[in-house]
mmCIF file as gemmi writes it, N, C-alpha and C atoms, coordinates in Angstrom:
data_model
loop_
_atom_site.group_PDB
_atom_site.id
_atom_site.type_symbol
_atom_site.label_atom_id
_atom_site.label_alt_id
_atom_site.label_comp_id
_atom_site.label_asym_id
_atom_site.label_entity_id
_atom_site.label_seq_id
_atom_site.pdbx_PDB_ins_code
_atom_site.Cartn_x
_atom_site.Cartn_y
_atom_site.Cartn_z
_atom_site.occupancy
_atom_site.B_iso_or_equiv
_atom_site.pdbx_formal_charge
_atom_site.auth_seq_id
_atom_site.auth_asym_id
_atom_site.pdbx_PDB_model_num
ATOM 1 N N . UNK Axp A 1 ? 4.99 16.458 -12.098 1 0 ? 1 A 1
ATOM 2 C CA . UNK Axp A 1 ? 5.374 15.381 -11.221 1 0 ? 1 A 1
ATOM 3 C C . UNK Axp A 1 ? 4.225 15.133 -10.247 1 0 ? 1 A 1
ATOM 4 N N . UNK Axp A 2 ? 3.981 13.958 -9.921 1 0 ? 2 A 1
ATOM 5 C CA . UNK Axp A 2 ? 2.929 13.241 -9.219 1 0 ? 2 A 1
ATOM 6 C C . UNK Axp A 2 ? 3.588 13.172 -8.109 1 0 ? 2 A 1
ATOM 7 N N . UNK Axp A 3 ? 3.156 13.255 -6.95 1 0 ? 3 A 1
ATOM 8 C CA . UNK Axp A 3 ? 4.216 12.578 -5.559 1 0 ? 3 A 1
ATOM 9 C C . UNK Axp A 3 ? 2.721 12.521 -4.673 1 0 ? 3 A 1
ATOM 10 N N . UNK Axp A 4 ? 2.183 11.177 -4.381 1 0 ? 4 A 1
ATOM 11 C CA . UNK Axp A 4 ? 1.54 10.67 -2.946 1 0 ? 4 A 1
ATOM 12 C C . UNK Axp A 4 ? 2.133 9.885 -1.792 1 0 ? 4 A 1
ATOM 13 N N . UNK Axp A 5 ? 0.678 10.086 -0.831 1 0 ? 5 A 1
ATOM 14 C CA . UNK Axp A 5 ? 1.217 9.825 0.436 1 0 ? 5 A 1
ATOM 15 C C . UNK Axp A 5 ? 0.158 8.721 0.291 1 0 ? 5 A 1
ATOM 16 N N . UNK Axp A 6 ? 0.714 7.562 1.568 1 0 ? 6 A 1
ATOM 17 C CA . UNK Axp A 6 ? -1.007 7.291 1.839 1 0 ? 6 A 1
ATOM 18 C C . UNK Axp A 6 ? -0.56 6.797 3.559 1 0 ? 6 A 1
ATOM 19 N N . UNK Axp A 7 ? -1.001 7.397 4.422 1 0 ? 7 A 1
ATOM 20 C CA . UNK Axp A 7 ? -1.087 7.249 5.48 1 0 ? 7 A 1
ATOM 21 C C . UNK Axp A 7 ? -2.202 5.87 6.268 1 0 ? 7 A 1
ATOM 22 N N . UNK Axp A 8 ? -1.471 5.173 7.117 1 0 ? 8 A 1
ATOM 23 C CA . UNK Axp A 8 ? -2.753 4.163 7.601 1 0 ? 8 A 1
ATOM 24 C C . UNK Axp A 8 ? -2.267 4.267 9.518 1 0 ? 8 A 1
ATOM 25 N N . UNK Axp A 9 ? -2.899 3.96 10.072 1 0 ? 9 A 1
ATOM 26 C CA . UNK Axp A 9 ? -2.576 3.298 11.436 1 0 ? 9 A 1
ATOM 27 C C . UNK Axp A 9 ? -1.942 1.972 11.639 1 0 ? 9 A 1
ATOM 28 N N . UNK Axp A 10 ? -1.461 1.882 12.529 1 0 ? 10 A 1
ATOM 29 C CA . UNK Axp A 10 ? -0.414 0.404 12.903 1 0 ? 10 A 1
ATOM 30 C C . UNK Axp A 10 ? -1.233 -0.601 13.601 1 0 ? 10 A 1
ATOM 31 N N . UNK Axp A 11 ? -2.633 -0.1 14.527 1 0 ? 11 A 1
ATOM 32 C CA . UNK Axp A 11 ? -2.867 -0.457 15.111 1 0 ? 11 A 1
ATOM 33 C C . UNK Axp A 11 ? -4.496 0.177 14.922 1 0 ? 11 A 1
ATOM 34 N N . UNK Axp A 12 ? -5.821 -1.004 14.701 1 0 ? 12 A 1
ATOM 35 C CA . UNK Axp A 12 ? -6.763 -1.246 14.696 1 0 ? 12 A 1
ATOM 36 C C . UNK Axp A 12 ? -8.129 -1.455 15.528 1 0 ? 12 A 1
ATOM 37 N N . UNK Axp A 13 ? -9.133 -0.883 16.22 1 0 ? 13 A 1
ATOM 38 C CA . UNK Axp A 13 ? -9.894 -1.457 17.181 1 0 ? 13 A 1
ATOM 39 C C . UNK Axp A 13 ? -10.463 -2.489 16.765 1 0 ? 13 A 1
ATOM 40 N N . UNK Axp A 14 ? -10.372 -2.648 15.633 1 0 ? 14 A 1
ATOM 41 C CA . UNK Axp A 14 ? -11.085 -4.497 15.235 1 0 ? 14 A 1
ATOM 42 C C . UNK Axp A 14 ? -10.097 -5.287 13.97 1 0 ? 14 A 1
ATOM 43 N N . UNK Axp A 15 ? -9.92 -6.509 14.286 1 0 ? 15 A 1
ATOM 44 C CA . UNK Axp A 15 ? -9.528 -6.95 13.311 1 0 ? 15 A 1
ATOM 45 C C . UNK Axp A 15 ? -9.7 -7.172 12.39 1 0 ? 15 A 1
ATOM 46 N N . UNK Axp A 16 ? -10.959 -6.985 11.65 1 0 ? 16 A 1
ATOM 47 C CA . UNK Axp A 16 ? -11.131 -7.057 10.55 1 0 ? 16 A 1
ATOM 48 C C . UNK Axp A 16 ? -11.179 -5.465 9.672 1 0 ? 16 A 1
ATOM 49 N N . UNK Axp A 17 ? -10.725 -4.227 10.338 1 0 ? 17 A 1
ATOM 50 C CA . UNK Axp A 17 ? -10.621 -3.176 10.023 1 0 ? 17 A 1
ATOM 51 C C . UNK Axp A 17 ? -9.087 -3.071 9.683 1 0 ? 17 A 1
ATOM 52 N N . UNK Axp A 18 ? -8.252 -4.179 10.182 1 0 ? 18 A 1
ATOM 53 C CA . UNK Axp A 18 ? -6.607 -4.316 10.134 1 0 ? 18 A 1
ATOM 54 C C . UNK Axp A 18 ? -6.853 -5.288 9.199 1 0 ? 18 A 1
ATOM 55 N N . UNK Axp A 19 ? -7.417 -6.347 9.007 1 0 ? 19 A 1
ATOM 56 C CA . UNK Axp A 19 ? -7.23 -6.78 7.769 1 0 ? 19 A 1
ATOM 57 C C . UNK Axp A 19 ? -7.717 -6.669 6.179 1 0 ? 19 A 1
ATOM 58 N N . UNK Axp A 20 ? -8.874 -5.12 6.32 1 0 ? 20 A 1
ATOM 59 C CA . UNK Axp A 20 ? -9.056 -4.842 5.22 1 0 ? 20 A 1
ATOM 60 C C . UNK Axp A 20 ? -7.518 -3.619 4.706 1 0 ? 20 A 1
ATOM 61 N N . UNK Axp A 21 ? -7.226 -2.922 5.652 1 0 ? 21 A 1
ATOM 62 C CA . UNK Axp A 21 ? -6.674 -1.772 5.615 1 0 ? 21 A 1
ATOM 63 C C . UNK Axp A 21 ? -5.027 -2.641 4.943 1 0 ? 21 A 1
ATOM 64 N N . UNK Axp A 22 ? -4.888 -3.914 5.589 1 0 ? 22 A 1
ATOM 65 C CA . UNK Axp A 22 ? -3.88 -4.832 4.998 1 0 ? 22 A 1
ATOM 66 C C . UNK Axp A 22 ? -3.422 -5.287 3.822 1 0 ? 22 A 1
ATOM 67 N N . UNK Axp A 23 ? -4.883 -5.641 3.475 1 0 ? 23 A 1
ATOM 68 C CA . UNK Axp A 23 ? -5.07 -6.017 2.069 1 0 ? 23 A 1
ATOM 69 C C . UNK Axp A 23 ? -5.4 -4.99 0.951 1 0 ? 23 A 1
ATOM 70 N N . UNK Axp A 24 ? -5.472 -3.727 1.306 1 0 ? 24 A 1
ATOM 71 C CA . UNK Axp A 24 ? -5.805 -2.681 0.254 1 0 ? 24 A 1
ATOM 72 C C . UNK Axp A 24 ? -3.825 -2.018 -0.153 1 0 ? 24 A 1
ATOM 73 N N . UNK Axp A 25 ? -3.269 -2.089 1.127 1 0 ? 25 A 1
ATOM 74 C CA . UNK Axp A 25 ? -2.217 -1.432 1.238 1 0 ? 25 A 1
ATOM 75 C C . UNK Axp A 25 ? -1.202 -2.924 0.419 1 0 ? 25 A 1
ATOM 76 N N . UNK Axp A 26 ? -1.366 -3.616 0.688 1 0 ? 26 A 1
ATOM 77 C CA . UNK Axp A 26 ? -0.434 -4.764 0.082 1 0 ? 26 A 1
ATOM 78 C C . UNK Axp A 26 ? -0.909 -4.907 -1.503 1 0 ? 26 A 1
ATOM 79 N N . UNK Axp A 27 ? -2.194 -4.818 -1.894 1 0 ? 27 A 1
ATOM 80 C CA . UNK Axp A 27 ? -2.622 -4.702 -3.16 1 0 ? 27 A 1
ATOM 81 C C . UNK Axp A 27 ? -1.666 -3.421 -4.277 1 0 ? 27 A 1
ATOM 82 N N . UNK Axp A 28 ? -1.622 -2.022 -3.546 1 0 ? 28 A 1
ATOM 83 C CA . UNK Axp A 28 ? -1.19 -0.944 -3.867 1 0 ? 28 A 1
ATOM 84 C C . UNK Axp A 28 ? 0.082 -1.126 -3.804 1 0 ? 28 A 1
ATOM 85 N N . UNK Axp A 29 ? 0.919 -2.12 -3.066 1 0 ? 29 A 1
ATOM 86 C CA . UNK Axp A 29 ? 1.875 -2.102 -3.162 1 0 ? 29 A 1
ATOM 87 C C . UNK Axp A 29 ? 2.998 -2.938 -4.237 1 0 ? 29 A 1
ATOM 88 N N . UNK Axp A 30 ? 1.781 -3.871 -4.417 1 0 ? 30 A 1
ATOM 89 C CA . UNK Axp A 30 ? 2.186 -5.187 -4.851 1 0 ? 30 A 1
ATOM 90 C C . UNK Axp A 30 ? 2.403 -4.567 -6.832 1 0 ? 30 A 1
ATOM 91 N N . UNK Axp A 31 ? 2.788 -5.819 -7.478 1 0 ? 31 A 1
ATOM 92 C CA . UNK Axp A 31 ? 3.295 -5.487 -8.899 1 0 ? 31 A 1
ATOM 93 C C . UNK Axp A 31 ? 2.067 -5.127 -9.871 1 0 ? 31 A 1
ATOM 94 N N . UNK Axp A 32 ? 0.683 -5.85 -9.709 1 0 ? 32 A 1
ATOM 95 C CA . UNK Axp A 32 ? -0.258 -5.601 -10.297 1 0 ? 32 A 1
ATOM 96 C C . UNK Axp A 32 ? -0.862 -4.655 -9.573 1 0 ? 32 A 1
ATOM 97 N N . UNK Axp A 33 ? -0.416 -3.951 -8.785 1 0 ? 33 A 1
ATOM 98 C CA . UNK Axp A 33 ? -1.056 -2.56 -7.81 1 0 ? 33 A 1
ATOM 99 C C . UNK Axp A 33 ? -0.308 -1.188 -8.761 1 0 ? 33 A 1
ATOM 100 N N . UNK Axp A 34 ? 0.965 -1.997 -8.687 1 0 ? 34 A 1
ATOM 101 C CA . UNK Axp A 34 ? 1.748 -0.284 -9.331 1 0 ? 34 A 1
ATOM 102 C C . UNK Axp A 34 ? 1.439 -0.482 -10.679 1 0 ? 34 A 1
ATOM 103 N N . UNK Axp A 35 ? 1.594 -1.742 -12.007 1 0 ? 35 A 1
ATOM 104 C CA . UNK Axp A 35 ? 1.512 -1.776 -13.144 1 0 ? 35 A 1
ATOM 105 C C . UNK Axp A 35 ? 0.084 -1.196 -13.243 1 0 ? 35 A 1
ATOM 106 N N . UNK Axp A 36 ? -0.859 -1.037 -12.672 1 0 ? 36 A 1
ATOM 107 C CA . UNK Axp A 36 ? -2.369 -0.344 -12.436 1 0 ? 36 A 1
ATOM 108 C C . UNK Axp A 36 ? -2.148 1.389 -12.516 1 0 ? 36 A 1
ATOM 109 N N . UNK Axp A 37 ? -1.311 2 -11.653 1 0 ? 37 A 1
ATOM 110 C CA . UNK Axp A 37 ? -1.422 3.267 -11.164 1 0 ? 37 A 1
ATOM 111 C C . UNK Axp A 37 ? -0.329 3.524 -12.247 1 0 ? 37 A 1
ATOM 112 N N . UNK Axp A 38 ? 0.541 2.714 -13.036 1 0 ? 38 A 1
ATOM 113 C CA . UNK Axp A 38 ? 1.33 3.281 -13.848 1 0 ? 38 A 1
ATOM 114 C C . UNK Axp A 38 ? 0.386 3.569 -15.293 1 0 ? 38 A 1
ATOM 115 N N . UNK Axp A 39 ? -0.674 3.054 -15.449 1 0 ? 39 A 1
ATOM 116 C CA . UNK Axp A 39 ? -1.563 3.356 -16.667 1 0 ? 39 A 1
ATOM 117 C C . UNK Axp A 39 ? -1.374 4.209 -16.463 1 0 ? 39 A 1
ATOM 118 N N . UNK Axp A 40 ? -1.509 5.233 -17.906 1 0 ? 40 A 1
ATOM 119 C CA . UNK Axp A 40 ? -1.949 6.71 -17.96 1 0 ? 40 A 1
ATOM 120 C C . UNK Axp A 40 ? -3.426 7.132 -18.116 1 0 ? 40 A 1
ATOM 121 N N . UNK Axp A 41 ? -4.238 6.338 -17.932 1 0 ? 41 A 1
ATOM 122 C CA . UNK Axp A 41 ? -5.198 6.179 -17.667 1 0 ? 41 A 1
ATOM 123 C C . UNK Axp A 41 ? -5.674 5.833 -16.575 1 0 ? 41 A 1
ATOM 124 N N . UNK Axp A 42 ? -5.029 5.855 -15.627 1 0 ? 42 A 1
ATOM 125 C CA . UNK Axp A 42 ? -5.549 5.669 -14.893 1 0 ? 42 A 1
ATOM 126 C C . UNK Axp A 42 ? -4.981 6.621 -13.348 1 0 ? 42 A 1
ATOM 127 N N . UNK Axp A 43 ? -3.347 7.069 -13.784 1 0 ? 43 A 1
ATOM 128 C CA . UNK Axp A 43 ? -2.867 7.691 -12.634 1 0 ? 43 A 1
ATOM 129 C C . UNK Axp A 43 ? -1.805 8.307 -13.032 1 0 ? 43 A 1
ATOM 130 N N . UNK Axp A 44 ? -0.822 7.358 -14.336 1 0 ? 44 A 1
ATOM 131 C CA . UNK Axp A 44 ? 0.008 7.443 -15.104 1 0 ? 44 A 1
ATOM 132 C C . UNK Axp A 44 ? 1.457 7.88 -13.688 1 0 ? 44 A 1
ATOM 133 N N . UNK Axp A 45 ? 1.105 7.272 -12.573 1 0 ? 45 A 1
ATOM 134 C CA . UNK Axp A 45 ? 2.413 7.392 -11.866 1 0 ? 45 A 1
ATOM 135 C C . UNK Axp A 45 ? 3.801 6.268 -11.773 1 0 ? 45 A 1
ATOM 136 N N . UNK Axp A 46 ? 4.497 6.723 -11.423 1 0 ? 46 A 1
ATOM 137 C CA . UNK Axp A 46 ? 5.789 6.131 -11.746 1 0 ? 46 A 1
ATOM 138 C C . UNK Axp A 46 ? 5.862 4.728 -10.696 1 0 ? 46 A 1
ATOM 139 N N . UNK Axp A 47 ? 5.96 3.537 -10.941 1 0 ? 47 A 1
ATOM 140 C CA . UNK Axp A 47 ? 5.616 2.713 -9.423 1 0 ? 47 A 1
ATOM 141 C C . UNK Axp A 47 ? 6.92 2.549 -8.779 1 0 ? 47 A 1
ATOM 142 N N . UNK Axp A 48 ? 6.888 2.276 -8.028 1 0 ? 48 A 1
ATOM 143 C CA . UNK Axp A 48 ? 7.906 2.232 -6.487 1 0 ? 48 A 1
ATOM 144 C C . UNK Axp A 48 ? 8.832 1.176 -6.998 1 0 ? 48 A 1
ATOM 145 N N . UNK Axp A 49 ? 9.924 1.296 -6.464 1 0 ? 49 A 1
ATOM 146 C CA . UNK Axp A 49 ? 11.178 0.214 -6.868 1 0 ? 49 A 1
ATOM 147 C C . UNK Axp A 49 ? 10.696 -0.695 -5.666 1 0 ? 49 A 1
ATOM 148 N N . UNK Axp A 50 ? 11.541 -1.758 -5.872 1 0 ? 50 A 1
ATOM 149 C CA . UNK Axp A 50 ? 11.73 -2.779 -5.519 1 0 ? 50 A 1
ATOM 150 C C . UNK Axp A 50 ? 12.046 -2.851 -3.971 1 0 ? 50 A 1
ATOM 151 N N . UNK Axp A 51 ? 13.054 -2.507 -3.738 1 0 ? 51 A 1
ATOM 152 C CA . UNK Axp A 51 ? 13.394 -1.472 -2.206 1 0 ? 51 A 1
ATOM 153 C C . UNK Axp A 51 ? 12.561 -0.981 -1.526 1 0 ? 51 A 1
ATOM 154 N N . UNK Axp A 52 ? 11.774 -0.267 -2.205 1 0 ? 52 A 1
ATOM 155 C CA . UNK Axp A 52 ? 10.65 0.521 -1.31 1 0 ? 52 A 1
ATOM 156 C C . UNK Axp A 52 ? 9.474 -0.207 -1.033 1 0 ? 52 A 1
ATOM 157 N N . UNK Axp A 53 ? 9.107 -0.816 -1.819 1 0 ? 53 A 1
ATOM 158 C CA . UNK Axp A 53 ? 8.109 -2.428 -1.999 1 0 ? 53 A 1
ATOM 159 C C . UNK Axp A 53 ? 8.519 -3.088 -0.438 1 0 ? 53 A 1
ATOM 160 N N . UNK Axp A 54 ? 9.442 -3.493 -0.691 1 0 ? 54 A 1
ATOM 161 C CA . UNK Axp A 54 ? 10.165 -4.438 0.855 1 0 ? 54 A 1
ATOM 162 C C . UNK Axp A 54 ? 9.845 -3.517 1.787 1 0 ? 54 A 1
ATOM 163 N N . UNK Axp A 55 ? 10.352 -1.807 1.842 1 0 ? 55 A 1
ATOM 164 C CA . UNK Axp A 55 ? 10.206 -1.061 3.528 1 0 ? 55 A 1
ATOM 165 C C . UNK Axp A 55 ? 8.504 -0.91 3.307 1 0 ? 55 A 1
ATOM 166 N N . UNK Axp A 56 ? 7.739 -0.853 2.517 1 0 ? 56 A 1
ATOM 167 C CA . UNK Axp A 56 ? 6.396 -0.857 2.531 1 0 ? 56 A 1
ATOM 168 C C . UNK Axp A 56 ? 5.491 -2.225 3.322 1 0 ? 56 A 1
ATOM 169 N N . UNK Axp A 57 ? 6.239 -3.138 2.59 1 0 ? 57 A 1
ATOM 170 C CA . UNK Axp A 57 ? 5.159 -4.424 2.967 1 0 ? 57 A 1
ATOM 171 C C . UNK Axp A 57 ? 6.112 -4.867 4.622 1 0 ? 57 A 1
ATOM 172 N N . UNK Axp A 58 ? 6.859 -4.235 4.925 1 0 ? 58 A 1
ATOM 173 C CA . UNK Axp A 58 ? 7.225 -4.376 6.53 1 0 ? 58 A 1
ATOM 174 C C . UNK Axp A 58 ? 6.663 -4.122 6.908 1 0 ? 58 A 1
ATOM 175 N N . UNK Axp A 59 ? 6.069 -2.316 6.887 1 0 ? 59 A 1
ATOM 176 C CA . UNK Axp A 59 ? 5.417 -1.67 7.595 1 0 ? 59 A 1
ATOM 177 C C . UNK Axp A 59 ? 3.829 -1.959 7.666 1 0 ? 59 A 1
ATOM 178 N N . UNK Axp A 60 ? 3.265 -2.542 6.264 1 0 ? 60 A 1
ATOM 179 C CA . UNK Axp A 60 ? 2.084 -3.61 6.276 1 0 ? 60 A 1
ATOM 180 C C . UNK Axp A 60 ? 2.087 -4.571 7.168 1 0 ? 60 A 1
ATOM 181 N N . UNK Axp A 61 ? 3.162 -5.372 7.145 1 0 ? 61 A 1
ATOM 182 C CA . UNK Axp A 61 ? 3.157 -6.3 8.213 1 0 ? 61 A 1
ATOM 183 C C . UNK Axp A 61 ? 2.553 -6.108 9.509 1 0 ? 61 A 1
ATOM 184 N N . UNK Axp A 62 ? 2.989 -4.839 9.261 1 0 ? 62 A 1
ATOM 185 C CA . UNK Axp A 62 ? 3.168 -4.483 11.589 1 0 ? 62 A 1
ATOM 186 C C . UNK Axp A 62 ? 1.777 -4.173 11.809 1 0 ? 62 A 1
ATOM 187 N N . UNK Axp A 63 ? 0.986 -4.054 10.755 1 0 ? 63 A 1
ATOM 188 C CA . UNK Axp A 63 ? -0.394 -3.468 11.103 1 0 ? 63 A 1
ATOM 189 C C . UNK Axp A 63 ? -1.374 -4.338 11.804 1 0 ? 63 A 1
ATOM 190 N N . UNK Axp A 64 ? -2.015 -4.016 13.099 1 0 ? 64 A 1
ATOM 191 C CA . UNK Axp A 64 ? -2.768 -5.147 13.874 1 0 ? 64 A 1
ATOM 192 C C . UNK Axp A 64 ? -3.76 -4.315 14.216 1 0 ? 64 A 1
ATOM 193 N N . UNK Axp A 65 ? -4.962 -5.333 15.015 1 0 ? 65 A 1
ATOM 194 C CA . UNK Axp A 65 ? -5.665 -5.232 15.734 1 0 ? 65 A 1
ATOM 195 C C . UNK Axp A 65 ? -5.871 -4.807 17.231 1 0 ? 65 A 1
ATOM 196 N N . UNK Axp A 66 ? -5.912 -3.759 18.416 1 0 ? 66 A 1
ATOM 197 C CA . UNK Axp A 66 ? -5.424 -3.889 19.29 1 0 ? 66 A 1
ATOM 198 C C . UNK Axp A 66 ? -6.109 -4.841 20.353 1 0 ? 66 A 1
């Protein structure tokens, strides 16, 4: 069994450090992010339901610049 984390900050000293960290985390989250990490070639992990997608890209949301 595979089980990751991926930890980010909510809050950025520059904005463009919140909007890369945005767009990497929404990529990973997104359907062509998990159909990616579900290759077995490539990670062969199980991708996130649907549910968890939504409490993920909230918590993307909240991510800023301070």
């Amino acid at each position: 069994m595979l089980i990751s984390y991926t930890i980010a900050c909510s809050v950025y000293e520059s904005a463009q450090d919140a909007e890369n960290v945005r767009a990497l985390l929404t990529y990973i989250a997104s359907e062509d992010g998990q159909e990616r990490v579900a290759d077995p070639r490539v990670a062969g992990s199980a991708p996130i339901s649907d549910d968890l997608r939504s409490r993920v890209m909230a918590a993307v949301d909240q991510i800023r610049a301070a």
